[in-house]
N, C-alpha and C positions, 0 to 999 in steps of 0.2 A: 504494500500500500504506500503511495507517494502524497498523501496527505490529502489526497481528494476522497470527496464525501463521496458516496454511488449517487448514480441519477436520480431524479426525484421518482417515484412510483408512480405520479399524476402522469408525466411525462410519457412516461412506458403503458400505462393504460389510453393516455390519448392516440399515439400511435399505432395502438393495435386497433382500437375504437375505430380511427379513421382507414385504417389499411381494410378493415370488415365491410364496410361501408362502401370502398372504391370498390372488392373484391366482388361484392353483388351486384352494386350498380354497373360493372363492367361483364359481370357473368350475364346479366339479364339478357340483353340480344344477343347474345351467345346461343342461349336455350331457346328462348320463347321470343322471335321477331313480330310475331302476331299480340301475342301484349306489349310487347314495349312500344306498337305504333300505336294499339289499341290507347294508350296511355299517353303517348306522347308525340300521334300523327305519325302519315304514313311519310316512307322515306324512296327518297326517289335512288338513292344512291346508299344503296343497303350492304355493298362493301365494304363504303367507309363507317358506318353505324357498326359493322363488323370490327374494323380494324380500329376502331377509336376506344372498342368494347373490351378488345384483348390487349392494348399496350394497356387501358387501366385495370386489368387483371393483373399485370406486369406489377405495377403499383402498385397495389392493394397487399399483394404477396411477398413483395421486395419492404413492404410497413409492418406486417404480421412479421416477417423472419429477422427484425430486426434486433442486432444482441443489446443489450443491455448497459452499454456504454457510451460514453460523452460523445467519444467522434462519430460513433453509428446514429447515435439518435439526433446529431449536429446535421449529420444529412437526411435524416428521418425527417427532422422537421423543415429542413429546407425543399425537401420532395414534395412534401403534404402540403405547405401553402405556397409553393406553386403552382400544384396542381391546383387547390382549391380556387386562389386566385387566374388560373387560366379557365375554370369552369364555369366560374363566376362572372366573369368577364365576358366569356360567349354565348352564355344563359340570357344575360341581361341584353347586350348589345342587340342578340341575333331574335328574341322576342318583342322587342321595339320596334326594329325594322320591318316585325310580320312574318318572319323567314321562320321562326320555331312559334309553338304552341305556347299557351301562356302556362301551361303543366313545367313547362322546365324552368319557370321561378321557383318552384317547389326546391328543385335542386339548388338553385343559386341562394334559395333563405339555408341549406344545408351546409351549402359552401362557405358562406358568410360564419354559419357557426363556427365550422374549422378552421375560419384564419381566426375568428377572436380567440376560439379553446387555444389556439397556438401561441397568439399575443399574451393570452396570459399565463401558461403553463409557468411554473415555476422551476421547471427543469433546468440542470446546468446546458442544457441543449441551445442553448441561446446559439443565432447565427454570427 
């Protein structure tokens, strides 16, 4: 031990919290493309709804598997409100314009939660 305390346990719970969360919300059109349009409009380019489905599975499971230490969770957290911040970002944008459904502010009040839980985590995970 070099005189650092271990990460906070808030910290290591918000991270797995958030990786659960990407992991389903990225599984769903994975499985079932007939609910997830059902839910959130049909898509014309069901590739990309594919491929945007499985890099945030990528995510979700790269936050679940993350170990228990300062520099893991330093990029734990820098992952997670990226992502949330880029979710949030083309939740809100791309439903203003009319281009998405207004079901994916759903996600963007989600998103918003995860960059606050992140601003305030009291974890030594600061970026």
């Amino acid at each position: 031990m070099n005189g650092h305390r271990p990460p906070s346990s808030d910290t290591v719970a918000l991270v797995r919290a958030q990786g659960a969360y990407n992991l389903v919300t990225g599984v769903w059109p994975l499985v079932s493309m007939r609910s997830f349009e059902a839910v959130l409009g049909p898509k014309r380019d069901r590739w990309l709804v594919r491929t945007v489905g499985g890099l945030l599975v990528v995510v979700g499971l790269t936050q679940l598997s993350t170990p228990r230490d300062d520099a893991a969770l330093r990029q734990a957290r820098r992952l997670g409100m990226g992502a949330a911040a880029t979710f949030l970002a083309v939740d809100v944008v791309y439903v203003a314009a009319g281009r998405l459904r207004w079901t994916y502010l759903l996600d963007a009040a989600a998103e918003a939660g995860w960059l606050i839980a992140w601003r305030r985590s009291r974890g030594r995970a600061a970026p």
